[in-house]
N, C-alpha and C positions, 0 to 999 in steps of 0.2 A: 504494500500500500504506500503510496506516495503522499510526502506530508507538505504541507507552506509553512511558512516561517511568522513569525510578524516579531518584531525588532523594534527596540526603541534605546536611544544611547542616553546613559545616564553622567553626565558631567558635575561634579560636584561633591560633596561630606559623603562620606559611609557610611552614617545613620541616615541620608535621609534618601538612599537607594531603595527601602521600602516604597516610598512614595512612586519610583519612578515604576517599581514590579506593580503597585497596585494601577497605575496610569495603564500600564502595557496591558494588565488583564481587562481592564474597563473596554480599552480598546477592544477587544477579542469580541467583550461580550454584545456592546454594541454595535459589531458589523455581525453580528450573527456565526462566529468561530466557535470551535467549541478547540478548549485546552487539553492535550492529550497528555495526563501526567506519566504512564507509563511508556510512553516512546524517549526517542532521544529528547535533549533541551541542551541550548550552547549558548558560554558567556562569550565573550573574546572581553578580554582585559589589554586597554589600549596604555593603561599607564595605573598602579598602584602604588602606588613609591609613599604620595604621601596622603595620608586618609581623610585631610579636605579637599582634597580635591581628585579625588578617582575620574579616569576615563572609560566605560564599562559598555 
């Protein structure tokens, strides 16, 4: 079965990356997706180094 993605970059503090997962789910649910929690899921981390300021 072939999956889609739906992606959103979170730039900013590492406590408030919650925010940006709950943005991204909102999304989902308002285009009509459904979240596949047992298939794959992928971060890419553009820059951690300092935890105000993640690139995710």
């Amino acid at each position: 079965m072939s999956q889609k993605y739906a992606a959103l970059r979170h730039k900013g503090a590492n406590y408030k990356i919650m925010d940006s997962y709950k943005n991204l789910q909102m999304w989902i649910e308002d285009n009509k997706y459904e979240r596949l929690k047992n298939k794959w899921h992928l971060e890419i981390f553009h820059s951690w180094e300092d935890s105000e300021d993640l690139d995710v």
